[in-house]
C-alpha positions as CSV (number, residue, x, y, z in Angstrom):
1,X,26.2,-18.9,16.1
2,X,26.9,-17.6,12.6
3,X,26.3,-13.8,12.6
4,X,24.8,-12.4,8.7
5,X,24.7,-8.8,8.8
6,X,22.3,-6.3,7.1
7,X,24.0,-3.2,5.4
8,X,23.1,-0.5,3.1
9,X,22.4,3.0,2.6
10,X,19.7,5.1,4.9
11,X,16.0,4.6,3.8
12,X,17.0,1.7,1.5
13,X,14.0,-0.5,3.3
14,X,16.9,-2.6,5.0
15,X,15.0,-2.8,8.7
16,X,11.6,-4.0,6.7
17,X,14.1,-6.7,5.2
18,X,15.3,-7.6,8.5
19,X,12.2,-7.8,9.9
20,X,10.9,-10.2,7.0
21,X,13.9,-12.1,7.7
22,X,13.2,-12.0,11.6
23,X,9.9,-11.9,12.6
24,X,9.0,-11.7,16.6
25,X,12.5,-12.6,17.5
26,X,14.1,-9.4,17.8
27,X,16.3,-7.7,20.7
28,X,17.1,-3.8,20.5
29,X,21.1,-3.5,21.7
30,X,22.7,-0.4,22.6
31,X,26.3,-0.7,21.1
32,X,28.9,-0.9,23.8
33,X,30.6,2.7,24.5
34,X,27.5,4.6,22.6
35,X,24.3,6.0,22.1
36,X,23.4,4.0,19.0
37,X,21.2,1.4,18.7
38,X,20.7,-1.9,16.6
39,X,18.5,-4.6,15.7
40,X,19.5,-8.4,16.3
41,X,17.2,-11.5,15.7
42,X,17.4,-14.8,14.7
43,X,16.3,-17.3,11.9
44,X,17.0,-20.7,10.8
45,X,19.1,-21.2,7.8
46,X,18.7,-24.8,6.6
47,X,17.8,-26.3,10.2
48,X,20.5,-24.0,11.6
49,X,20.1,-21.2,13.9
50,X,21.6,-17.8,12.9
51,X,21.9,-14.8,13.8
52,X,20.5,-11.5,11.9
53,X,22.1,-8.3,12.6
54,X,20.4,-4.9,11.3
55,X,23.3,-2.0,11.2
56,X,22.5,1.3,11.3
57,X,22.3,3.2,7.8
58,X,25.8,4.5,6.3
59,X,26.8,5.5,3.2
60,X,30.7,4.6,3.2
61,X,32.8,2.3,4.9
62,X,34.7,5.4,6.0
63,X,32.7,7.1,8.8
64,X,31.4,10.6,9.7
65,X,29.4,9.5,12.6
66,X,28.9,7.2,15.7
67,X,26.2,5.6,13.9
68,X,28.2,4.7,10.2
69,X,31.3,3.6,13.2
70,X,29.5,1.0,14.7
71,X,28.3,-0.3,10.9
72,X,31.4,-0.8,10.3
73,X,32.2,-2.1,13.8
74,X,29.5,-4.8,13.3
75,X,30.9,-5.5,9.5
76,X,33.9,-7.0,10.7
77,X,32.4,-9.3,13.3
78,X,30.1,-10.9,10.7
79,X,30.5,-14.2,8.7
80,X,27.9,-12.6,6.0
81,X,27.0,-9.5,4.5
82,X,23.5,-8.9,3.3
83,X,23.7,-6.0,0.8
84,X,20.3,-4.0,0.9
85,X,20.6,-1.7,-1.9
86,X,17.5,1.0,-3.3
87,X,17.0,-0.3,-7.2
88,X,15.4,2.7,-8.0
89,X,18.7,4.8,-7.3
90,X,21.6,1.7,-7.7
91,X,24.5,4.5,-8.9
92,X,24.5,6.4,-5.2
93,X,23.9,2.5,-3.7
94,X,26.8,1.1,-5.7
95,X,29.6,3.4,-3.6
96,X,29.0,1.3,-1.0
97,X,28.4,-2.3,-2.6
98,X,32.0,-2.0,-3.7
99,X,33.3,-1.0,-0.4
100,X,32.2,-3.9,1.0
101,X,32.8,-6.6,-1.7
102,X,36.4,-5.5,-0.6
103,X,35.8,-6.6,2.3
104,X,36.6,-10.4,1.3
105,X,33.4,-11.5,3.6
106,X,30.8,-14.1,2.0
107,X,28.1,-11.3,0.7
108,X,24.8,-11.1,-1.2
109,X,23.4,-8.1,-2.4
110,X,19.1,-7.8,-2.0
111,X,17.9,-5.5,-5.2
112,X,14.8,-3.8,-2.9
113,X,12.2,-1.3,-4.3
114,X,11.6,-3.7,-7.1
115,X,8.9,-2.8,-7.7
116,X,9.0,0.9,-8.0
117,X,11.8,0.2,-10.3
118,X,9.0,-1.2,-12.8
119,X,6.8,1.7,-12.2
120,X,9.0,4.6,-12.9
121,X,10.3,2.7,-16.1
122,X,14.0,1.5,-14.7
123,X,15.5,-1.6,-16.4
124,X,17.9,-3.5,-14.7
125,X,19.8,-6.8,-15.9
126,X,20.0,-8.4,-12.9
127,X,21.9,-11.5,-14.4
128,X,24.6,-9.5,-15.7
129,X,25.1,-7.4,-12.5
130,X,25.8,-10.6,-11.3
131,X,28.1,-11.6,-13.5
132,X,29.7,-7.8,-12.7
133,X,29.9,-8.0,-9.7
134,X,30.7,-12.0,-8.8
135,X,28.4,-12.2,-6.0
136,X,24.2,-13.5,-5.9
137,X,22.0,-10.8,-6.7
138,X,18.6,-10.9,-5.6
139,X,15.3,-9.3,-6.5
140,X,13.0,-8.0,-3.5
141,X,10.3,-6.0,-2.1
142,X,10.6,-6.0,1.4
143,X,7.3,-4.4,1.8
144,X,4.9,-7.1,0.4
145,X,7.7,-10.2,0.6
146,X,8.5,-10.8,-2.8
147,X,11.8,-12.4,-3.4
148,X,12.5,-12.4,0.3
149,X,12.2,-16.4,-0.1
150,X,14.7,-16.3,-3.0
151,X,17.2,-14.3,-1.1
152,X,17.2,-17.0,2.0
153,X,17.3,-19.7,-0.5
154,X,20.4,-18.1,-2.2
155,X,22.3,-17.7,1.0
156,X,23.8,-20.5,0.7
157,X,25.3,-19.8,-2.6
158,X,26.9,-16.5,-0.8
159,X,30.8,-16.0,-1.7
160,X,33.8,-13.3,-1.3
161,X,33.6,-11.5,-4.1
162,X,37.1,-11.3,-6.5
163,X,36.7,-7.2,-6.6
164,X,40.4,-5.8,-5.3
165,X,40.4,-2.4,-3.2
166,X,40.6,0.1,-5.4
167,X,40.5,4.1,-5.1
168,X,37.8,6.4,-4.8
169,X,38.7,7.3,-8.4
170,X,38.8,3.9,-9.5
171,X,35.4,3.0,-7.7
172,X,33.1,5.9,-9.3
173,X,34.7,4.9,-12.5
174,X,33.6,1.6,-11.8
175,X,30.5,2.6,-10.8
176,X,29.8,4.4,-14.0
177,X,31.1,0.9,-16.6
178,X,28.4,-0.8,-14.2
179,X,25.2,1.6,-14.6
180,X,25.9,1.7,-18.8
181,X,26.0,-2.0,-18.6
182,X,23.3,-3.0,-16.4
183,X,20.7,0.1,-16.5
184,X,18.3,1.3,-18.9
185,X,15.8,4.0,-17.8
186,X,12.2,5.1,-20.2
187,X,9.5,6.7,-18.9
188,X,6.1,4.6,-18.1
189,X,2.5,4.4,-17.2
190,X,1.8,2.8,-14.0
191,X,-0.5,-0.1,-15.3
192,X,-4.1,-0.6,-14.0
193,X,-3.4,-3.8,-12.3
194,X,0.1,-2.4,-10.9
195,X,-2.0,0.5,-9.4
196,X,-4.8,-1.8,-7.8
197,X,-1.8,-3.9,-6.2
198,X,0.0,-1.0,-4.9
199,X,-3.4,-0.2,-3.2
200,X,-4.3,-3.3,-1.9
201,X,-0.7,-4.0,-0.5
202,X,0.2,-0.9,1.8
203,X,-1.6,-0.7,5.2
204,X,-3.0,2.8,4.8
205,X,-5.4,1.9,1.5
206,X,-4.9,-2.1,2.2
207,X,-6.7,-2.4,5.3
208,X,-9.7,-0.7,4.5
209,X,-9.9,-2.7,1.0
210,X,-9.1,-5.5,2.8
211,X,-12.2,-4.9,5.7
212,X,-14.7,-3.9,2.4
213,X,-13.1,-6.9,0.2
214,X,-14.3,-9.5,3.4
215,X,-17.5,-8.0,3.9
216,X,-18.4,-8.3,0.2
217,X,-17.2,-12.4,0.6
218,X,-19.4,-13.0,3.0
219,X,-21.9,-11.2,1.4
220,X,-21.3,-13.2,-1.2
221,X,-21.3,-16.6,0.7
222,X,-24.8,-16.0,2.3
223,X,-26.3,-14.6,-1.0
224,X,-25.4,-18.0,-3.1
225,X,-26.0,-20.2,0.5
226,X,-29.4,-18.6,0.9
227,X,-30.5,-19.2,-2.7
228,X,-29.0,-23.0,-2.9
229,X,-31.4,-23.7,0.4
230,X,-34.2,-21.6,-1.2
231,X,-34.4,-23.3,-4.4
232,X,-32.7,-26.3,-4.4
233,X,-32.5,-27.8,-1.1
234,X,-35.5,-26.9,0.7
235,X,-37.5,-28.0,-2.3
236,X,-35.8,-31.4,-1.9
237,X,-36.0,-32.0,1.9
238,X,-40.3,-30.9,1.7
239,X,-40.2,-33.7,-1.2
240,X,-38.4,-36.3,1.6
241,X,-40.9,-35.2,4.5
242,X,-43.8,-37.6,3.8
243,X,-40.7,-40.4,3.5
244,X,-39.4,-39.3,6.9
245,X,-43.3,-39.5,7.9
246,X,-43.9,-43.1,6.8
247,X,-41.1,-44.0,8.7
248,X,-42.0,-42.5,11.8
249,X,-45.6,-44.1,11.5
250,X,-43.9,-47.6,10.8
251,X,-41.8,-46.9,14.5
252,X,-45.1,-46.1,16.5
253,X,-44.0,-42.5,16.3
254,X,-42.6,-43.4,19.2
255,X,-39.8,-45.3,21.7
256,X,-36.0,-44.9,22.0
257,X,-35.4,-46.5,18.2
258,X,-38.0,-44.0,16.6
259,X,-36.3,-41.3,18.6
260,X,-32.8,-42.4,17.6
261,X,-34.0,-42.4,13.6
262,X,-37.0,-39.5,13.6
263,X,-36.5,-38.0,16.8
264,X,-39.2,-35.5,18.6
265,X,-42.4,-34.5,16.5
266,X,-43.0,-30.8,16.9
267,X,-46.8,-30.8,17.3
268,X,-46.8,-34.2,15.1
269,X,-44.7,-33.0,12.2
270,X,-41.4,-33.1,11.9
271,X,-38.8,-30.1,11.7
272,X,-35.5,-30.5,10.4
273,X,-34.0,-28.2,12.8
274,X,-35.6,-29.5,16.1
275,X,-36.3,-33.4,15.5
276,X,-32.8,-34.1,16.3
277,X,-33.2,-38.1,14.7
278,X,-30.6,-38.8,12.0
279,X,-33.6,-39.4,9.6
280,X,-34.8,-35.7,10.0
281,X,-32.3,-33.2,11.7
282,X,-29.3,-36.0,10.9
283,X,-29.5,-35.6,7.3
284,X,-31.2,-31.9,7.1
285,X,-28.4,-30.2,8.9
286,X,-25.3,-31.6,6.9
287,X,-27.1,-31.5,3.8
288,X,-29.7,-28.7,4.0
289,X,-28.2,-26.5,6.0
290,X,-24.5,-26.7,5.7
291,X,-23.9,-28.0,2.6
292,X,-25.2,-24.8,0.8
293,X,-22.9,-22.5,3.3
294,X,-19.9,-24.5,2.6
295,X,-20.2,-25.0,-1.3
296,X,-20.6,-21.1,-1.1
297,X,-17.4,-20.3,0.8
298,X,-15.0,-22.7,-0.6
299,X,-16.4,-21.1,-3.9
300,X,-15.6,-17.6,-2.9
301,X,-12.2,-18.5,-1.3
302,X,-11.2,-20.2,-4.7
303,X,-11.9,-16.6,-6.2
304,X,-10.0,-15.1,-3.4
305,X,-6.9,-17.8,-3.6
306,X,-7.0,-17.9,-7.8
307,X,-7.3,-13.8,-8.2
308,X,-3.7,-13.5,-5.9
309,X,-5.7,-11.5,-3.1
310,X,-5.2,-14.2,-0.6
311,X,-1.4,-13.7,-0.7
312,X,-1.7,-10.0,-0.1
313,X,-4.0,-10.7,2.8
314,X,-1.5,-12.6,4.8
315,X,1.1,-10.0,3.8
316,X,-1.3,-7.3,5.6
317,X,-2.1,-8.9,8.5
318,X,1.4,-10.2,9.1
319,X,2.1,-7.7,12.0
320,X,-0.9,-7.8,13.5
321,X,-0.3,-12.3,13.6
322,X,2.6,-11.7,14.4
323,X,2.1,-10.2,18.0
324,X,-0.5,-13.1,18.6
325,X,2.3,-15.6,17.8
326,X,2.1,-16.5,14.4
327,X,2.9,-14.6,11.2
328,X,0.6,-14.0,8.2
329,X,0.0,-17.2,6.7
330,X,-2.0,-17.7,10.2
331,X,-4.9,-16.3,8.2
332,X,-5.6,-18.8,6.0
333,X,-6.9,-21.2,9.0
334,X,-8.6,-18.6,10.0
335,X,-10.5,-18.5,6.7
336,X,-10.4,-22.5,5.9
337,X,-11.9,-22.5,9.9
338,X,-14.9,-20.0,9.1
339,X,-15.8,-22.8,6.5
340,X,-15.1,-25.9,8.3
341,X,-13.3,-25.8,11.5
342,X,-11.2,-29.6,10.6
343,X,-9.7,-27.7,7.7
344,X,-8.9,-24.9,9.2
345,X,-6.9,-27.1,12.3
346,X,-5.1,-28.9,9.7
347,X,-4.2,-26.0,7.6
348,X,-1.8,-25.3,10.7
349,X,0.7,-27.8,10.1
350,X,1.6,-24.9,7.7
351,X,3.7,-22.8,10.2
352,X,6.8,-23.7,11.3
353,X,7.1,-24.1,14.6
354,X,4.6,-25.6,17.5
355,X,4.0,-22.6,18.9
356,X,2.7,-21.1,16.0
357,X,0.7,-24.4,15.2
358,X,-0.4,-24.4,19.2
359,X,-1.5,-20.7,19.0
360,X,-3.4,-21.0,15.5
361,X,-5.4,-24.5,16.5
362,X,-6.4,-23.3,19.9
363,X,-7.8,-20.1,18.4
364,X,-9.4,-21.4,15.3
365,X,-11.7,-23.9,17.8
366,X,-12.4,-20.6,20.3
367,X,-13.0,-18.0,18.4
368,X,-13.6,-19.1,14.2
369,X,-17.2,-20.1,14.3
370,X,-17.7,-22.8,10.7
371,X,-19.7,-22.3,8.6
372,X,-22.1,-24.8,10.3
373,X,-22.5,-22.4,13.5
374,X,-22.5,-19.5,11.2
375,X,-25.9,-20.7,9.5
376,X,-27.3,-21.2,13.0
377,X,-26.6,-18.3,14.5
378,X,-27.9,-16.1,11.5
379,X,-31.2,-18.5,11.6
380,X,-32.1,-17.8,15.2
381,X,-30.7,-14.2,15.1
382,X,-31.2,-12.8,12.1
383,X,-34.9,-12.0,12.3
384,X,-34.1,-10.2,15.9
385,X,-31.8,-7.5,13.6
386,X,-28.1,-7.7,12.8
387,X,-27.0,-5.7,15.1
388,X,-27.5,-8.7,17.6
389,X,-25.2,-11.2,14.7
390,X,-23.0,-8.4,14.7
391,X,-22.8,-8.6,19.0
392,X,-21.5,-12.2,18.5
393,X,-19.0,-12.0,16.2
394,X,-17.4,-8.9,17.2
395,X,-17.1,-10.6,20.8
396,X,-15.6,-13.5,18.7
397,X,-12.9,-10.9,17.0
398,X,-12.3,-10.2,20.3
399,X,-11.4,-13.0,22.1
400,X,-9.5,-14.2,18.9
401,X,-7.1,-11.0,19.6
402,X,-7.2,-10.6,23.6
403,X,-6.4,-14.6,23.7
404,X,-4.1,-14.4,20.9
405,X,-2.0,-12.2,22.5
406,X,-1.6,-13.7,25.8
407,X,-0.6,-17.1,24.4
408,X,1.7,-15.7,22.2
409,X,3.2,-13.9,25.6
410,X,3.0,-17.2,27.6
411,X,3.9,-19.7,25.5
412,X,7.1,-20.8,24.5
413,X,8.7,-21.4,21.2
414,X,9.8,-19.5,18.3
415,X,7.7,-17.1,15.5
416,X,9.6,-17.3,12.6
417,X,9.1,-14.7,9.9
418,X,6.7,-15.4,7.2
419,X,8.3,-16.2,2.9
420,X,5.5,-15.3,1.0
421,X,5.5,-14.7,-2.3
422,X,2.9,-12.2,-3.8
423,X,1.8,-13.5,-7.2
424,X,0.3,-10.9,-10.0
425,X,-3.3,-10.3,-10.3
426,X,-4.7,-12.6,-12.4
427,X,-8.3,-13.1,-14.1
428,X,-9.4,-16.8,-12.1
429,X,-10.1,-19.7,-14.3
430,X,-13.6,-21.0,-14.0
431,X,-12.3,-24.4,-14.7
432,X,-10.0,-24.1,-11.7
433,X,-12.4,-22.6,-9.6
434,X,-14.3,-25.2,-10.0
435,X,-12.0,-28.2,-9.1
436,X,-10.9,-26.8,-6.4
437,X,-14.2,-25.8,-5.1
438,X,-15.2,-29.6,-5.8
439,X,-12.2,-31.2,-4.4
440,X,-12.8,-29.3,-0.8
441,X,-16.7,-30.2,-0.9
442,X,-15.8,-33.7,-1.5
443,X,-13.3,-33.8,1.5
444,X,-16.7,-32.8,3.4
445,X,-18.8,-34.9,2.4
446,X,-16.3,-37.8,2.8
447,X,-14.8,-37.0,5.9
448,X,-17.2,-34.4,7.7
449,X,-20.2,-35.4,7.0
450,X,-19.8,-38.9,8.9
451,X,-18.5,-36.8,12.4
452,X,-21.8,-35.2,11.5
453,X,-23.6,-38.4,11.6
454,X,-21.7,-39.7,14.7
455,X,-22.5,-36.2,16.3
456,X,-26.0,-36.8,15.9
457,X,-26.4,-40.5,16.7
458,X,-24.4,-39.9,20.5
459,X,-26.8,-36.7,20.9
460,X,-29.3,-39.0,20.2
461,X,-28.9,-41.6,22.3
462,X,-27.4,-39.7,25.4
463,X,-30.5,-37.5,25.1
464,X,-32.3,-41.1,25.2
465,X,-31.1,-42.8,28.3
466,X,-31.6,-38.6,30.3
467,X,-28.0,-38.5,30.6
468,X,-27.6,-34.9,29.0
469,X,-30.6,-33.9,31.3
470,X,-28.7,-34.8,34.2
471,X,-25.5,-33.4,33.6
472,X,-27.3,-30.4,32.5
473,X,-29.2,-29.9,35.9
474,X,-25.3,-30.2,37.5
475,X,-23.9,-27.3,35.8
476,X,-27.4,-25.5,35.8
477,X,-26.3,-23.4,38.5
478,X,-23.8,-21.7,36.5
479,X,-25.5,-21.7,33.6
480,X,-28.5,-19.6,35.7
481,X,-26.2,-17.4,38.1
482,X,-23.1,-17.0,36.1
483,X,-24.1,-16.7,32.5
484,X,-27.7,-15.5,32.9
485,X,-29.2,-18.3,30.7
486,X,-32.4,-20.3,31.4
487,X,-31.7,-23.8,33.3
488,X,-33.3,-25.9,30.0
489,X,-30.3,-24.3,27.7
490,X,-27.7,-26.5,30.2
491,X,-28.3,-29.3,27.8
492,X,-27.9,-27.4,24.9
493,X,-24.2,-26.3,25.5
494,X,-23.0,-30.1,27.1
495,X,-24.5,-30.7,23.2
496,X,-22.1,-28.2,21.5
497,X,-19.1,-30.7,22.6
498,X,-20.5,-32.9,20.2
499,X,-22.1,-31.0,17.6
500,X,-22.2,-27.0,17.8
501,X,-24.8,-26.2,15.0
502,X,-27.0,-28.6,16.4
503,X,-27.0,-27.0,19.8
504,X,-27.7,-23.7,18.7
505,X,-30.6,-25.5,17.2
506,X,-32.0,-26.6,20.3
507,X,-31.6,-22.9,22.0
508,X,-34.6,-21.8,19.4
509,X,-37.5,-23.9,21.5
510,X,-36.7,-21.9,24.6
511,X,-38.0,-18.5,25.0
512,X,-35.1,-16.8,25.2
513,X,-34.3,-13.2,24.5
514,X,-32.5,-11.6,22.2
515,X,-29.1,-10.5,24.5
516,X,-29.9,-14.0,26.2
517,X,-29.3,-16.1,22.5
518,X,-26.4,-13.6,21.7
519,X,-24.6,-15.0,25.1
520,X,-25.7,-19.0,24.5
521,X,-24.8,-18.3,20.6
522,X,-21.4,-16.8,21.7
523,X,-20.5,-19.7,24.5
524,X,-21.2,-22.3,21.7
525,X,-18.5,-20.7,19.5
526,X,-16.1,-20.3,22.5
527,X,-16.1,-23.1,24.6
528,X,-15.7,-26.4,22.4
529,X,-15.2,-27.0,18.7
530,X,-17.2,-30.2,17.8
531,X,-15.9,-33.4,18.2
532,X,-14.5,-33.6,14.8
533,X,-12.5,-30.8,14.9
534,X,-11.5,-32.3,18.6
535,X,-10.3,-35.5,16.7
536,X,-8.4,-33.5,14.5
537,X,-6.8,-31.4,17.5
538,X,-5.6,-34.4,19.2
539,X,-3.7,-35.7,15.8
540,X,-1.8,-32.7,15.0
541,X,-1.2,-31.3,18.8
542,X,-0.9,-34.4,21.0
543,X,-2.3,-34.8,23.9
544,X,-0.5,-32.6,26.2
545,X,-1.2,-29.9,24.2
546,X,-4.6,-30.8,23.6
547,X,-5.6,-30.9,27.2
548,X,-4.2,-27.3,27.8
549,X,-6.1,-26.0,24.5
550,X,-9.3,-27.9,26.3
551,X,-8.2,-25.8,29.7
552,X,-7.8,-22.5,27.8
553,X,-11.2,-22.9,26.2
554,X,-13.0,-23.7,29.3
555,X,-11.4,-20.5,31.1
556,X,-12.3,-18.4,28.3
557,X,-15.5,-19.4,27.9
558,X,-16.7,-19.0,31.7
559,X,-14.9,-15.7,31.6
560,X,-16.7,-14.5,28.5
561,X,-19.7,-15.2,29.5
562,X,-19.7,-13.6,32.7
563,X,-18.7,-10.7,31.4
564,X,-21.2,-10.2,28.6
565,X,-24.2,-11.3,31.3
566,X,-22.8,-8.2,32.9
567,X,-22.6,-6.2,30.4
568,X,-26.0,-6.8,28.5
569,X,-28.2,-8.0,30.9
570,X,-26.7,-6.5,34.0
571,X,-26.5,-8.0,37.6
């Protein structure tokens, strides 16, 4: 296996590039003979796997200590040399460089602290350090991932430099031709926008502006949802209801084909949410209920995606994804999920391996509840206080981290690092916004919103011929002694395989506490995504795969839920 080797001066950010380069796959070796330790990993390198050594900090080739002994021991092992050198002080980083490009090894030198370079006014003409020094020179900030994709692109350009050994007095004179050249220092401002994206980058500011930044989205998304139903759907579906009426009085208002089409009169009118007929709840739920949500989200994502905040998210998270078994592009699913769960599932294909597309799938249909299941949930909870929303999804954020991190321990495969490049801050085009926000709403309508109707016409007639009432009454038992539910909400979780915003739906008719619709309302988002998403599941895992994701769910799920009857309603 080729070996590349990362060297460079202490505190030059040289084990945050290895870890960019790395990811999960990392083994801490004790060098044979000594105390000192070093990092190895792997990567692949056009299809190829290589290994990534991470040598301890020195600052000569000619050693002082154990540590700057087995550097050099490690050097001349290696088939490439990874140069990681501080741009904000290249004259003290150069000694070094030069050593090694007389080494006659294939080498590549990684400019890091770019960005601080910027802010305290350092110019440094990276094309004609090249040309200097004869060997690729690359641009990075290993902190935030910028240039790290550059960097392994321009491996394989990597070549012995032409530099002949010299003298110690021939290197710092060296050293001083190549700062005059290539370095030009005047003192700067840090910009607004450079400030706002050091803050929103490091995990000590970033996190918290990253937790306030989400909770303002969804603010957002259920301010604009709310308002679309208020005033422009609700108005439209009251406007449809004497329609939907004539047609029931045409069927009888009765019989299996009126309760295919209208479905149950509540008290001889007809309500959208409990009607269940494709008529009535069929067309009300998509459009009237959904609809607004998603239009509102895909919206506010656009801003999130367009601004160059999206990019810093997955850069923040991508330790945290990384010990569930992906890295952090894995939130992006997670966000495409909370709109639409088929989205989010297909977003997946993203990551590189199929553990990281396993992981991400099976955890997007536990634990991301769409935007769909979202409206429900705040419709039959909200009224009861937030504190009981808040009950569901933190259980959700739970199980999305507990489950996460077993699968990432039990199953196999690879977690390659994450390439990310971090964009500027830039002011969104509403033009652009609104495409995209058009082109995801009409994916939806064209190939959601017909699972929707499918969902709704097998409800329907399965409800019809008492064959959800039956297998209801056979898992009842657990339903009542395990879970703590009443026995009539059986049938509405055998619905949520089919359709999980409709089953929530059906839990409203039923009496049921508070803590008791926080458990029902949190077993619908954990135990099956809707058929749609199942579809979708089965294309991009397999089957094998699909059938342990179905296993995993149905584990969690029963676990879950016993322990929150416990816990809230008690033995």
């Amino acid at each position: 296996m080729k070996k590349i080797i990362l060297m460079g001066n202490p505190n030059v950010g040289k084990s945050v590039v290895f870890s960019r380069l790395t990811g999960a796959n990392v083994i801490a070796s004790n060098y044979p003979g000594t105390t000192v330790d070093f990092y190895g990993g792997t990567m692949r390198l056009e299809g190829e796997q290589v290994k990534i050594i991470d040598a301890p900090g020195t600052y000569s080739l000619q050693p002082s200590n154990k540590a700057e002994e087995v550097s050099v021991n490690l050097l001349n092992d290696a088939d490439m040399v990874i140069n990681v050198v501080d741009a904000t002080n290249l004259e003290r980083n150069l000694y070094l460089m030069l050593e090694l490009l007389e080494k006659d090894k294939p080498f590549i030198v990684a400019l890091n602290l770019w960005d601080e370079t910027k802010h305290m006014g350092i110019d440094i003409d990276v094309e004609k350090l090249e040309k200097m020094l004869g060997v690729p020179v690359v641009p990075t900030v290993a902190l935030t991932g910028e240039g790290i994709k550059e960097l392994v692109t321009r491996l394989k350009e990597v070549k012995a430099s032409e530099v002949s050994p010299m003298s110690e007095g021939e290197r710092w004179v060296k050293i001083g031709e190549i700062i005059k050249e290539v370095e030009v220092i005047k003192h700067r401002h840090h910009t607004l926008r450079e400030r706002l994206s050091d803050l929103t980058i490091k995990p000590i500011t970033g996190i918290p502006i990253a937790i306030v930044i989400i909770a303002l989205s969804f603010l957002l998304v259920r301010l604009i949802g709310e308002n679309l139903i208020t005033y422009a759907l609700d108005p439209v579906f009251d406007a449809y209801r004497p329609v939907a009426m004539n047609i029931s009085n045409l069927l009888g208002s009765g019989g299996i084909i009126h309760d295919i089409l209208i479905g149950t009169l509540i008290d001889g009118k007809i309500d959208y949410l409990q009607s269940m007929g494709i008529f009535t709840t069929g067309l009300y739920v998509p459009f009237g209920a959904v609809l607004p949500y998603i239009i509102s989200f895909y919206f506010t994502l656009s801003i999130l995606e367009d601004s160059g905040y999206l990019p810093r998210l997955a850069t923040l998270v991508d330790n945290i994804f990384h010990r569930l078994g992906m890295h952090g592009h894995g939130i992006v699913p997670v966000f495409l999920g909370l709109g639409c769960n088929v989205p989010g599932v297909l977003s997946s294909r993203a990551l590189e391996t199929r553990k990281q597309r396993f992981i991400s799938a099976t955890l997007t249909a536990i634990a991301v509840p769409c935007m769909a299941q979202t409206a429900m949930i705040f419709g039959i909870l909200g009224h009861y206080g937030m504190r009981y929303i808040l009950m569901v999804y933190a259980t959700l954020f739970t199980v999305f981290i507990v489950v996460g991190l077993i699968l990432n321990k039990f199953v196999k495969g690879e977690s390659p690092e994450i390439f990310l490049e971090i964009p500027p801050y830039r002011r969104p085009s509403a033009r652009a916004i609104a495409k995209k926000t058009w082109m995801r709403i009409r994916w939806f309508l064209q190939d959601a919103i017909p699972w929707l109707f499918l969902g709704v016409f097998i409800v329907n007639i399965l409800y019809a011929i008492h064959f959800l009432q039956w297998i209801g009454g056979v898992f009842s038992p657990v339903t009542e002694g395990w879970l703590g539910l009443p026995r009539e909400s059986t049938t509405a979780l055998m619905i949520g395989f089919l359709r999980k915003d409709l089953a929530v739906g059906m839990l409203l008719p039923l009496g049921m506490r508070p803590l008791q619709l926080v458990i029902a309302s949190t077993l619908l988002g954990v135990y099956f995504p809707c058929i749609a998403t199942f579809a979708v599941m089965l294309k991009e895992l397999g089957i094998k795969d699909l059938i342990k994701a179905i296993l995993i769910m149905i584990f969690t799920a029963l676990t879950v839920g016993g322990i929150m009857r416990f816990v809230l309603l008690g033995v």
